[in-house]
Structure formats: C-alpha cells, structure tokens
C-alpha positions as CSV (number, residue, x, y, z in Angstrom):
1,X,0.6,41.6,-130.7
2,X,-3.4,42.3,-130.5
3,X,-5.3,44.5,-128.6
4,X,-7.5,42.4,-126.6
5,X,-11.1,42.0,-127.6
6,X,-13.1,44.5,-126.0
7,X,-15.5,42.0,-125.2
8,X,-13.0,40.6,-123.2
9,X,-14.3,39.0,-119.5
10,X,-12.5,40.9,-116.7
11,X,-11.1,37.4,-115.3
12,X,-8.5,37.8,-118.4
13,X,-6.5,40.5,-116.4
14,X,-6.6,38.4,-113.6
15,X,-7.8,35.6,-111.2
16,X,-9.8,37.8,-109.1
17,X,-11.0,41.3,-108.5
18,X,-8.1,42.9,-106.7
19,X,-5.5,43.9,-109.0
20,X,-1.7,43.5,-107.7
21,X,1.1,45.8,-108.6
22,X,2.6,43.9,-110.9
23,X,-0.1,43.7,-113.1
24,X,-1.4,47.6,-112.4
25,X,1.8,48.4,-114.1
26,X,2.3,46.5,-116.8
27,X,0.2,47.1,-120.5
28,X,-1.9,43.9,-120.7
29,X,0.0,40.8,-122.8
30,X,-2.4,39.5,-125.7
31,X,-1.4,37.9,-128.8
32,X,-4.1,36.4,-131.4
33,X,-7.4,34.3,-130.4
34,X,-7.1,30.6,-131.7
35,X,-8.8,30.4,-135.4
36,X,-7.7,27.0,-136.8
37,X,-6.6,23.3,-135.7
38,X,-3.1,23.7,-134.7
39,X,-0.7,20.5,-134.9
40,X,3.0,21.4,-133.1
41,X,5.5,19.1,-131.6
42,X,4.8,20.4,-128.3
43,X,1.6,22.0,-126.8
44,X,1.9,24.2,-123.3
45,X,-0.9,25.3,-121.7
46,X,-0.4,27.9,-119.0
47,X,0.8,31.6,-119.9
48,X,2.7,32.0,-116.3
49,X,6.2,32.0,-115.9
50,X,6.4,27.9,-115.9
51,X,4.7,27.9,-119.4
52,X,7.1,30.9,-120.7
53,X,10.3,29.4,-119.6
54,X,9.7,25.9,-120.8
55,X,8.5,27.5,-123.8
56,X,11.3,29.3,-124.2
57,X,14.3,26.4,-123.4
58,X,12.2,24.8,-126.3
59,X,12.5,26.7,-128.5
60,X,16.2,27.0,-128.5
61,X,16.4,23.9,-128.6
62,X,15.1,23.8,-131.9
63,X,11.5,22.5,-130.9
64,X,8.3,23.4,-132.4
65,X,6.2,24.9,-129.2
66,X,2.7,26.4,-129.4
67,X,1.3,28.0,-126.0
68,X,-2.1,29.0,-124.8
69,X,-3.2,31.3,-122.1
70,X,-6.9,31.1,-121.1
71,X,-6.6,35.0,-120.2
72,X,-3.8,37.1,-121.1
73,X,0.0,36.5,-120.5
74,X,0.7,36.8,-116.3
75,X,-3.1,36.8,-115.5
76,X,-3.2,33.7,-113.3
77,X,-1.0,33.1,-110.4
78,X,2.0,34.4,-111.6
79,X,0.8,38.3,-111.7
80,X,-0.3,37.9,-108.2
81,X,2.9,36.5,-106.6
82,X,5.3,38.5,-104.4
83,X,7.9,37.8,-106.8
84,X,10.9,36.4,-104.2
85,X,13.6,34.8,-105.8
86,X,14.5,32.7,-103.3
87,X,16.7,29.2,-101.8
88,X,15.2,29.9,-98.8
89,X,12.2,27.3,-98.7
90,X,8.8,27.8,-96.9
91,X,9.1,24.6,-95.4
92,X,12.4,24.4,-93.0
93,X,15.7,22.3,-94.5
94,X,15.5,20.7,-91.7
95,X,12.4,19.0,-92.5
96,X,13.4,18.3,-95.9
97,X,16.4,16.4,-94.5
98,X,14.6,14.6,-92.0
99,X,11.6,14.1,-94.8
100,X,13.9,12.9,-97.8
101,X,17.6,12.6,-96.4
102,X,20.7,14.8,-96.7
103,X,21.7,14.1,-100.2
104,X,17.9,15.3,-101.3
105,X,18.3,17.8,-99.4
106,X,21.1,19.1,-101.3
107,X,19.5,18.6,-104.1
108,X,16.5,20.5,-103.2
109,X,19.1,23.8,-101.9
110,X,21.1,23.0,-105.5
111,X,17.8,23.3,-107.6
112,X,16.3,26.5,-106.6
113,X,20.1,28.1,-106.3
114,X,20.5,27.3,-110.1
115,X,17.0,28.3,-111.1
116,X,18.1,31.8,-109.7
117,X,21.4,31.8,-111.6
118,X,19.0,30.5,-114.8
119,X,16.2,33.5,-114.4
120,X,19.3,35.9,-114.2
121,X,21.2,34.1,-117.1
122,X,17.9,34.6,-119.4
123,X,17.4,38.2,-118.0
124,X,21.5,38.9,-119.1
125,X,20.6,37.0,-122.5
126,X,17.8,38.6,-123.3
127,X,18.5,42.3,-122.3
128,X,14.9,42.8,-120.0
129,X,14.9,45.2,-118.1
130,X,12.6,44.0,-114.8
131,X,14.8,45.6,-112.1
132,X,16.3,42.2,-111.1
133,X,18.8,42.5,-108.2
134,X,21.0,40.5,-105.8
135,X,19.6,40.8,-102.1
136,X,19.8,38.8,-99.1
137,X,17.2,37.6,-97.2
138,X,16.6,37.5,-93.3
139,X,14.7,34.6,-91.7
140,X,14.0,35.5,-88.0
141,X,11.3,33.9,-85.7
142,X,7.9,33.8,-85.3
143,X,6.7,34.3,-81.4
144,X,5.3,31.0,-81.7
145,X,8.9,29.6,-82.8
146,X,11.7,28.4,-80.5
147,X,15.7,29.9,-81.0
148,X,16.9,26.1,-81.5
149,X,15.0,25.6,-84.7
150,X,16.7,28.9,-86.4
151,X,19.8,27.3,-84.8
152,X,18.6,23.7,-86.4
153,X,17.5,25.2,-90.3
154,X,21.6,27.2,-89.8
155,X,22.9,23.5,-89.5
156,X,20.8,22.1,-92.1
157,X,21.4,25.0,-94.8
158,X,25.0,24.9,-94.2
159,X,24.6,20.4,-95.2
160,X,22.9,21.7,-97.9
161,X,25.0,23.4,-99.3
162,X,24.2,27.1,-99.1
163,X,25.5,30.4,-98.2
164,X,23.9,31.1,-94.9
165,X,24.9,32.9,-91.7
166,X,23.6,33.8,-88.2
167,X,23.2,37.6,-87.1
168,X,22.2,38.0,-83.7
169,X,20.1,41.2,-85.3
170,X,17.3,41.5,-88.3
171,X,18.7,44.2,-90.3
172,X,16.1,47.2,-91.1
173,X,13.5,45.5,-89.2
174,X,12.0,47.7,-85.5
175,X,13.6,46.2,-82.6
176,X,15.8,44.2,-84.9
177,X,18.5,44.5,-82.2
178,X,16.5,42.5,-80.5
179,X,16.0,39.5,-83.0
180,X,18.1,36.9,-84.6
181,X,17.7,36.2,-88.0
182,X,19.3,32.9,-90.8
183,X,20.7,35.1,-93.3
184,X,20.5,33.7,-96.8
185,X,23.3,35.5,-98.9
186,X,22.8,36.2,-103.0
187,X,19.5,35.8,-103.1
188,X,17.6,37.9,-105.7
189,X,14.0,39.6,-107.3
190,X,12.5,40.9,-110.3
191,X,9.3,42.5,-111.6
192,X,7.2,39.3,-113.0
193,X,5.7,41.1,-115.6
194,X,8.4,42.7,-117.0
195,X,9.9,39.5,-116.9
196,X,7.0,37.4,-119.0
197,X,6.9,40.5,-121.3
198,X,10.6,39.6,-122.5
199,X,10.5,36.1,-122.2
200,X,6.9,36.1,-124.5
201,X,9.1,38.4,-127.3
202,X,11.5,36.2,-126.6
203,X,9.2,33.0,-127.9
204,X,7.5,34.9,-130.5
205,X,11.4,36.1,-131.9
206,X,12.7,31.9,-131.8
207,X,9.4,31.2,-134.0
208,X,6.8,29.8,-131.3
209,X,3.2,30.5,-131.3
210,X,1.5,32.0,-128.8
211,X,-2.4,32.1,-128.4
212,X,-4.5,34.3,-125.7
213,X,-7.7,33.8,-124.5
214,X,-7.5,30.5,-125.6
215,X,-9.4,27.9,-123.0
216,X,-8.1,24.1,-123.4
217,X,-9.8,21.7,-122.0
218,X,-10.2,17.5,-122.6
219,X,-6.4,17.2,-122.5
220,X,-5.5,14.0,-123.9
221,X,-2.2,12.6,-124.8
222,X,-3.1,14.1,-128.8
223,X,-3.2,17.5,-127.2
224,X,-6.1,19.5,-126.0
225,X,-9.6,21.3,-127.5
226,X,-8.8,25.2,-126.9
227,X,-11.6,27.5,-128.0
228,X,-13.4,24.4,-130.1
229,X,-10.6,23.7,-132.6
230,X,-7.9,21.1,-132.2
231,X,-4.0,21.3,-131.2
232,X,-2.2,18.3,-131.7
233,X,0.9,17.9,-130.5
234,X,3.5,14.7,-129.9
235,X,4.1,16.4,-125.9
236,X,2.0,17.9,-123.5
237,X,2.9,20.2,-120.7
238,X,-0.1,21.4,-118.1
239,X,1.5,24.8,-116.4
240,X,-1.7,26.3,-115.1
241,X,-0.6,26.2,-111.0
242,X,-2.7,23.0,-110.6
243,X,-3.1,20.5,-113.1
244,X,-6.6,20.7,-115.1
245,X,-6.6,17.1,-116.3
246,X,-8.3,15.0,-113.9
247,X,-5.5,13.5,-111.7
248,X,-6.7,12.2,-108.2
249,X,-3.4,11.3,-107.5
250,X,-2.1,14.3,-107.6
251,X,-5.1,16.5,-106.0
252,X,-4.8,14.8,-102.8
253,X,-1.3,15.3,-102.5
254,X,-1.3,19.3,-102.5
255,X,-4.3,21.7,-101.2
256,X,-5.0,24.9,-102.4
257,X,-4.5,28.3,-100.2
258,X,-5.5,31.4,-100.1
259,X,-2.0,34.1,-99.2
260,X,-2.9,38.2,-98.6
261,X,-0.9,40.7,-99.8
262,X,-0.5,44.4,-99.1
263,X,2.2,47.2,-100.6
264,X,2.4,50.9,-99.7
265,X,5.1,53.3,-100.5
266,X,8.1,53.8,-98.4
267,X,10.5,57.1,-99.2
268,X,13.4,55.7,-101.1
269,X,16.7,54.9,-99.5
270,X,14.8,53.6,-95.8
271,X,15.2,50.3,-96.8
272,X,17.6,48.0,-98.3
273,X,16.5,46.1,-101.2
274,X,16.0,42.7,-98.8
275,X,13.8,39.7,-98.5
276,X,12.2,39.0,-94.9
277,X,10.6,36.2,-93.9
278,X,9.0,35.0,-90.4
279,X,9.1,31.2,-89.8
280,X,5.4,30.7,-89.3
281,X,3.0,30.3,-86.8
282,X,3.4,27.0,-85.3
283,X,0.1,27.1,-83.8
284,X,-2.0,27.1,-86.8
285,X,-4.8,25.0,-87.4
286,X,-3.4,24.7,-90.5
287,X,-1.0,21.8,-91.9
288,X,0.6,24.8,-94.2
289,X,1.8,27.4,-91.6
290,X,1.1,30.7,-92.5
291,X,4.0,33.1,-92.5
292,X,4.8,36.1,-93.4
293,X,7.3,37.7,-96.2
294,X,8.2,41.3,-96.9
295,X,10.1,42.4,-99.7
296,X,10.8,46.0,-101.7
297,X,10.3,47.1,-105.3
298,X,11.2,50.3,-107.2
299,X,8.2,52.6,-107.6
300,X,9.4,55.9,-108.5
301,X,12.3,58.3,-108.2
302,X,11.0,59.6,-104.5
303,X,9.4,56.3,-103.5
304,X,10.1,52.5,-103.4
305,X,7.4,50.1,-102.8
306,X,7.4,47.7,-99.7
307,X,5.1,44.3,-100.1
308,X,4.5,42.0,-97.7
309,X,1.7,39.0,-97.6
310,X,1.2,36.6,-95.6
311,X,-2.2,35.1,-93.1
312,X,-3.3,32.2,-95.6
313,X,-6.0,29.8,-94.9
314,X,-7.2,27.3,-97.3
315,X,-9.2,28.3,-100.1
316,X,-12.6,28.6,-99.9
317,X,-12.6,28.3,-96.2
318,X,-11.8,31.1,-94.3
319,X,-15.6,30.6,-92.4
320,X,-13.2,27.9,-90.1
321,X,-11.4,30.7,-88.3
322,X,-14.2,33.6,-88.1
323,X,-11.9,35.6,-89.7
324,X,-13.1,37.8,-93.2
325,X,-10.8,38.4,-96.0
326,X,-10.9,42.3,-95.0
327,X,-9.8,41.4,-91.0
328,X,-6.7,39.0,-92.4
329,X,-5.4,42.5,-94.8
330,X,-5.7,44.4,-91.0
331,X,-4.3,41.8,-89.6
332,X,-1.5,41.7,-92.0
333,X,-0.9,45.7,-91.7
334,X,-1.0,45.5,-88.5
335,X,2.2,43.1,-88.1
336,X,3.6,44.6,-91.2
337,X,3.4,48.3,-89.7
338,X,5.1,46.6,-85.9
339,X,8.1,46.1,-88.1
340,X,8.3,48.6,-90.9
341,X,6.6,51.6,-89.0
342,X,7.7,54.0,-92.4
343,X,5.4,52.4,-94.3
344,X,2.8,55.1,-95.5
345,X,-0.7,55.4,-94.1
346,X,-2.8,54.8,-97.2
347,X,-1.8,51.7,-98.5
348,X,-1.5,51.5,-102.2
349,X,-2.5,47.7,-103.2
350,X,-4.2,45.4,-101.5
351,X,-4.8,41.7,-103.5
352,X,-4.6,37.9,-102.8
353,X,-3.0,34.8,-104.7
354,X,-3.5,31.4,-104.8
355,X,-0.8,28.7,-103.7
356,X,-0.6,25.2,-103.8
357,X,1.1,23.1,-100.3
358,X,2.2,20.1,-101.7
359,X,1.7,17.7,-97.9
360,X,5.6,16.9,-98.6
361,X,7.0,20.5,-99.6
362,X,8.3,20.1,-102.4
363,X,6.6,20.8,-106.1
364,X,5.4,18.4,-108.8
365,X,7.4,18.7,-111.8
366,X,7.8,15.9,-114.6
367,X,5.5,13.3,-116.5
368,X,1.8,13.8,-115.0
369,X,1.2,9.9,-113.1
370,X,0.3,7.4,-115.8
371,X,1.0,9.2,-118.6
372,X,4.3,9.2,-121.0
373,X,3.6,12.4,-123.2
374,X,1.6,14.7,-120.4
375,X,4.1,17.0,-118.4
376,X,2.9,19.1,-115.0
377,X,4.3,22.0,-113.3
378,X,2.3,22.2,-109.7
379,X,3.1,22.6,-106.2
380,X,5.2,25.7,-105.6
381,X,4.9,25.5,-101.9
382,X,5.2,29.4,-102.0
383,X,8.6,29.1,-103.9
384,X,6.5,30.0,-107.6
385,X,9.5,31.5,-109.5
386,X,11.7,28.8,-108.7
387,X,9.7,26.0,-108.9
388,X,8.3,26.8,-111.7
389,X,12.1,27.5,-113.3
390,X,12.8,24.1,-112.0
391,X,10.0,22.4,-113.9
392,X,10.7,24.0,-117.2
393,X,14.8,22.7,-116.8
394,X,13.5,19.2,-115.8
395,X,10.7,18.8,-118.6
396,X,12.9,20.3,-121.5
397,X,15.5,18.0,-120.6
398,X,12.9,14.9,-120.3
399,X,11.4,15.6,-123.9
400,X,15.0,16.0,-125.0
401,X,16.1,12.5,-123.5
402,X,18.2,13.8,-121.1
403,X,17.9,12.4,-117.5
404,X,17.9,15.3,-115.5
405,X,19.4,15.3,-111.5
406,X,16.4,16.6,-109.8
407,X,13.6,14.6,-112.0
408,X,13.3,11.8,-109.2
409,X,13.2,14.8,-105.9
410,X,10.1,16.5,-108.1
411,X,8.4,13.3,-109.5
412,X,4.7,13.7,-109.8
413,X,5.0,10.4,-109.1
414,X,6.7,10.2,-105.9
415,X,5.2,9.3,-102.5
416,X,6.7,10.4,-99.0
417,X,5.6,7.9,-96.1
418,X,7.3,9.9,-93.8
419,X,4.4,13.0,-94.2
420,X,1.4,10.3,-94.2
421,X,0.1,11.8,-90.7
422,X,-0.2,15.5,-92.9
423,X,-2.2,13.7,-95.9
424,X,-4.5,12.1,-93.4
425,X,-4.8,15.5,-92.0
426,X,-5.3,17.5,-95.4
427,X,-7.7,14.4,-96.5
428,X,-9.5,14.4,-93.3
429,X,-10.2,18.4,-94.3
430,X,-10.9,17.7,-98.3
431,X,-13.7,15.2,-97.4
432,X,-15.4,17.2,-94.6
433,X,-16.2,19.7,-97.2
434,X,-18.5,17.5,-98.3
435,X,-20.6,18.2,-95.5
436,X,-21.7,21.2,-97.0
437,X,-24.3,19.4,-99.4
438,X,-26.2,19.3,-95.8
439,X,-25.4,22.2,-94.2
440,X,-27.6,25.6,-94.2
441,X,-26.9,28.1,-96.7
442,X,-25.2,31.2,-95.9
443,X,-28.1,32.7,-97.8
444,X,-31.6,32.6,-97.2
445,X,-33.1,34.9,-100.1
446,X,-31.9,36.6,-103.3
447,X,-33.5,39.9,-101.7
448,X,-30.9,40.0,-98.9
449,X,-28.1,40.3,-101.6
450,X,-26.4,43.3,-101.9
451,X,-25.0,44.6,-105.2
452,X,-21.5,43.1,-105.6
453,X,-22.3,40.6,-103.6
454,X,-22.9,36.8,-103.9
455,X,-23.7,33.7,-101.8
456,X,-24.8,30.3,-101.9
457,X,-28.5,29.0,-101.2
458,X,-30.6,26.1,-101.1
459,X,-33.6,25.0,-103.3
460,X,-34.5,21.8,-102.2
461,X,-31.7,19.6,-102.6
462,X,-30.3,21.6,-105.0
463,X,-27.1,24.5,-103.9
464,X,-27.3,27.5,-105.9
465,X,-24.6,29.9,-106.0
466,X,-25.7,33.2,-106.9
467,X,-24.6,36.8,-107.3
468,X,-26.1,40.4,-107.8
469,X,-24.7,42.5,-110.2
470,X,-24.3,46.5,-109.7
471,X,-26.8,47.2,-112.0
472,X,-29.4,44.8,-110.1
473,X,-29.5,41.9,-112.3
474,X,-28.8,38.3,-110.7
475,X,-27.0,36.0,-111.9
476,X,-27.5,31.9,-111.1
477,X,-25.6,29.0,-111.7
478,X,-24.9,25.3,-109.3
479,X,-23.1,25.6,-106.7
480,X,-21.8,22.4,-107.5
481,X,-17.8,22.4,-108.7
482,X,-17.8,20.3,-112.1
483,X,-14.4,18.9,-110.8
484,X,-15.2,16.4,-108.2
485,X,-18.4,17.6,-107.0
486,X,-17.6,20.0,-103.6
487,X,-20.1,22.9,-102.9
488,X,-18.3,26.4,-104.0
489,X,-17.9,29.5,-101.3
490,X,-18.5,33.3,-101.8
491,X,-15.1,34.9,-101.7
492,X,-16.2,39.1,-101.0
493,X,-12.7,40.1,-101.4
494,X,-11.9,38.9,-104.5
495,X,-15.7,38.7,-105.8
496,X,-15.6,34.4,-106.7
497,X,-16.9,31.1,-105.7
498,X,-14.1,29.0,-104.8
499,X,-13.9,25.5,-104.4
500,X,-13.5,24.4,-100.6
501,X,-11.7,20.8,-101.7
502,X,-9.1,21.6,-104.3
503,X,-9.4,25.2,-105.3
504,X,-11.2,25.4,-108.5
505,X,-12.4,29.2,-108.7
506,X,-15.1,30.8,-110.6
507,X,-15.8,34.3,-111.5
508,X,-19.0,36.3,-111.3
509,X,-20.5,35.0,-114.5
510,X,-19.3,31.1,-113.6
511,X,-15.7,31.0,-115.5
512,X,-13.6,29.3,-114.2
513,X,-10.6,31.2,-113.5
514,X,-8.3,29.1,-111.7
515,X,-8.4,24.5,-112.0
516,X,-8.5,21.7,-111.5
517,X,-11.8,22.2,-112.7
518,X,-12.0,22.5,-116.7
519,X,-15.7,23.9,-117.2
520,X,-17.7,26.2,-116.2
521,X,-20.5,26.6,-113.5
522,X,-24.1,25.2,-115.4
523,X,-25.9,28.4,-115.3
524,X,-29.6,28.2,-114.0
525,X,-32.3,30.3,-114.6
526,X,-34.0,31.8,-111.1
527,X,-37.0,34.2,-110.7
C-alpha cells in the first residue's frame, strides 16, 4: 500500500470539507496511481462499499477484477454514511406493497435481511474487526405522522416477512413512555471504514488490482480512460452512488439530496447500542421526506459516540426553504438533544452526505438501460450498506450467468406507473432549475467575497462560479455543470458548487467530486 501523493487534492479524503467520524478515524486507504493500459476481465469503478463487495464476490469466484477509486478507498459517499445496517426501509412497506405488490414486497424485506446476514458472513470470514453488532431498531412517529400508519407499516412488515413488534414505548428515548414505536428485531451496524479496510486486503490477498486516485471517464462497453491510459475489460460495473455514464434514463428517475449529520459523546453505558428512526415529516415540500435516524458507535473506554442526521433538501437547493446549511445542523441538535438530553454540549463532528431518492424507493442495481456489459449500483434510498450489498450479489451472479431472485425488483430498467405523479413532481423541480440561466446572481462582485467563500456571478450571458481562497487568490471557472448543462450552487458548509438538477459536485478548484458529471468545471481566467 502507498502513501498518498503529497500533492494529493483534499477532495481525495472526501466529498466535501467536513470530515465525518468514520473517516477522522481511520489512516487514509491508497494503493498505487494507474501507470500502464490495464486489460482485466472485469473493470469496477467506485472504491465504496458497492465497488469492494462486488469486487470481492469476484474474485472468489475466480474472476480477474481491476478497481479504481478517483480518491482514496471510502472517500465518496460511503465514508460519510451513518452506517445503519438496516431492513427497515426509508420509504414505508406499506408503500412498497401498494407500489409493487406483496410478493415484491417480500422480496424487497428478503433482500436487505440477507445483505445483513452477507456483510456479517464476510466480517466472520474475514476476521475484521469494525465493531459490528446485533441491535434493534425503533421506528416511532413523526408529529406530522398519524398512529394508523405505524399500525399499517406493523401489518405490512409482518406480510413481508420480517421480525417486527409493537411497543407502546421508545426505549432510551425522553418521554419514550409516551411514544409508540415498530420495533425491528436483529438488525445490525459496523464501522464503514474498518470495514472497506478488510474487504480492500481482502481483494488485494484473492489477486485483484486496485488503483487510487485513478479518475475514469468515457466509459464504454471496452472499459473506461482512467488517468489517460486504457482499461479494457469484457464487463463493466459503475459503483460511484450515481452513474457517471450519461444515462437520462436513469437521472430522471432518482434526485440527488443533501442529509446532515451530527455525533457528540455520550458517557458509555446510557444507551443501548440501538437504531432510531422517526417516520418523516409528511409536510415537506419535498417528494423525499426528510427523517431523522440516530444510532451509537464505540468511541473510547469512558465514552460512546451517538450520531444522528437527518433535515435533507435536495442538493444544490437549500435557497427554496430559507434555511442555511449551519440552521439545518441547529436544527438537527435541537431535535436530537429533545430526545437524547445526555448528549454532550460541544459536539464532536458535524458533516453531510449525499443520497440518491430513487421516485419509486427502491435502488438501481443490474445492467445499466441499453447496455449488455455496463453494470450500475445507484439509488440507495438512504439504505447505502444494503443496497449496495444487494447490487454486488445481483451483478456477480449476472456476470456469472446465474439469474438472481431480486434482478427484476432492482432493474435499472424497470418503470413504476404507479409513482408517475412523484416523477412529474421531481421533473417539474429538475427543469425549473433551468431558470437560473436568467435569474440574478447571488453575487454581484468578486470584492464582496470573503476568504473561504465562493458564489456564482453573471458576465453577460455568461455564469461564473467563483471562489476566494484563504490566501486571497480567486479562483474562476463556468458555472455551467458539463453534465447536462444546469447552473452550479455555492455550498458554504461543505465549501462546493453543486449541481441543482442531478447532483454533480465540484470542489474548490472545479473537480468534480461526486457524478453524473465526468469532467471538470472549464476554468476561466478573471481580473
């Protein structure tokens, strides 16, 4: 393993300028910079835990597998999740049954049980130590929520399949007495980093190949350019939380959003090691309800940490609800504190991730639309470690010409006429943000930029996105996204312009650090 290049852009570490727990305690990942054309039976792109697992299930199936990481191993969205491993779905069973029917609904319950059971099995296999452990989770309501629909997700988890009970109190939780909760029974959570780090030794030790800082773009069904040499490969698999080969099809049937986490220190033995989880705030403008979700994590022998995240709005437009990035993490303590009043005063993290809402719930997994050799992992619907465990056990059984049980109920392919009224909705949203080519700037003049600040201004018909480094200098580049041509947003919290339309995100000096978008932002040269 390599130390990283010193040279290194900060965007490596991670998609944005906070830095979560996760990462903060975990050496950086590297391996070895691509140096040579690279020809493999199969070429994954995405260092994440849906690239390492189907990496991994390759390999021991006796498949040549090559993987690059545009940063470092866990620097994308994987090191910024709250790591919940998790049945319990973001979007209610009961629409999934209403959505898809009972048997899919099953299936759905079935899928993300085993992926648990399959994380575990690897974590057994492979001795790693990431403080995995069995825990239930508690659903209970939002204020916004009415008692029948905890009473209608009982019945619908119960059809599906799962271990489930009603408690008519929320253990651990302040005035718990007082409020029901769904309890999900053998659910589970890890540390994600510790986990990639065994799963990567893992790769390395079955004879795979794996490349860091290594940028791939003009994907093909041949394989991908990564760093300016060529990988060839006979199969494909895109695992980078949002397909970066140009498929309309598929960007217009998931939206990218922004989720806020926060973690402080609790003294040990307060809590239970337990997932909690609110069922969302019906009244959102939003077609993705925010909720929120709480879990705990070992921090130190006096001290375990607790996490909780939640307030989400679409990426690259939290200007619709007035609300700054800084309010939502008040915001969040604020509700956090109402029901875990032992957290500690100072917080100890604060940092922000990026998920994609498929309009249908449920992720994309399988061969990319039109293509017989291109494989996608997307839309994880806040469900990240399991749907991405799902896509790797689907797609290693597809390139291994076995027809796999849940390959139709995750088909990238699929469409859902019953959720039409939501993708009208979500379209309705993508295309306003074309607007923005004729609305004012947010900034008038480089000179009212602050250090460590950026914006977006106008030059004639031109939209300039701009930022002012600490040490003065000012950097320029368009405004334009080179995915499908949507004006970029300032993010201040974590310091990048992010696409309004389908979350591309750039960094500081215009790298992209999160697709669809493959390049960069054009750099321009102001006075």
């Amino acid at each position: 393993m390599d130390k990283p290049d010193p040279t290194f852009k900060s965007s490596n570490i991670s998609s944005g300028d906070n830095v979560s727990f996760w990462i903060d305690s975990s050496p950086i990942i590297s391996y070895n910079k691509p140096d040579q054309d690279i020809d493999t039976e199969v070429l994954i792109i995405g260092g994440g835990i849906a690239g390492l697992t189907t990496a991994y299930k390759l390999l021991q199936a006796g498949k040549k597998v090559v993987l690059v990481e545009d940063g470092f191993i866990g620097s994308g969205e994987s090191g910024r999740t709250t790591a919940h491993l998790t049945c319990a779905l973001d979007d209610r069973y009961y629409f999934l049954e209403n959505t898809f029917g009972e048997n899919a609904a099953k299936l759905a319950a079935e899928s993300h049980s085993a992926a648990i059971d399959e994380i575990e099995q690897i974590i057994n296999t492979l001795n790693i130590d990431c403080s995995f452990k069995r825990v239930n989770g508690y659903l209970f309501l939002h204020s916004t929520d009415k008692e029948e629909n905890l009473d209608k997700e009982f019945t619908a988890t119960q059809k599906a399949g799962l271990a489930t009970s009603i408690l008519q109190a929320t253990p651990a939780v302040a005035d718990g007495e007082n409020q029901r909760c769904l309890v999900f029974h053998n659910q589970a959570q890890f540390h994600i980093m510790h986990y990639l780090k065994g799963l990567a030794e893992a790769i390395i030790a079955l004879g795979g190949n794996i490349y860091t800082e290594a940028h791939a773009e003009e994907i093909t069904k041949k394989g991908a350019k990564v760093n300016g040499f060529n990988f060839s490969a006979n199969d494909i698999i895109v695992a980078t939380n949002t397909p970066v080969n140009d498929t309309l099809a598929i960007h217009t049937k998931q939206h990218a959003y922004r989720t806020y986490v926060i973690a402080g220190k609790i003294p040990k033995g307060q809590l239970p090691y337990s997932l909690w989880w609110d069922t969302g705030d019906l009244d959102s403008k939003w077609v993705s309800q925010p909720y929120h979700y709480v879990r705990l994590e070992e921090f130190d022998e006096h001290y375990d940490l607790l996490i909780s995240g939640g307030e989400d709005h679409k990426t690259g437009q939290a200007d619709e609800e007035n609300i700054s990035a800084m309010e939502r993490y008040d915001r969040l303590e604020a509700w956090t504190r109402n029901y875990f009043p032992m957290l500690d005063n100072d917080l100890s993290y604060r940092w922000s991730g990026q998920v994609m809402e498929p309009v249908d719930s449920l992720g994309f997994m399988g061969k990319n639309p039109g293509d017989d050799n291109i494989y996608i992992i997307t839309g994880d619907s806040g469900n990240g470690m399991t749907h991405s465990t799902i896509g790797a056990m689907i797609i290693c059984d597809s390139i291994l010409g076995i027809k796999n049980k849940w390959e139709d109920l995750y088909s990238p392919s699929r469409i859902t006429l019953k959720t039409t009224g939501d993708y009208i909705k979500e379209a309705g949203n993508m295309a306003s943000q074309y607007l923005d080519w004729i609305k004012k700037s947010d900034l008038k003049s480089t000179a009212d930029l602050p250090p460590g600040e950026g914006g977006v201004l106008s030059s004639g018909v031109k939209k300039i996105a701009v930022y002012r480094d600490y040490d003065n200098s000012l950097k320029a580049f368009s405004a334009v996204c080179p995915h499908l041509g949507c004006i970029v947003q300032w993010n201040a919290d974590e310091k990048s312009f992010d696409c309004p339309c389908h979350g591309s995100r750039f960094d500081t000096k215009g790298t992209v650090i999160n697709g669809p978008s493959q390049t960069d932002l054009p750099k321009i040269h102001i006075k």
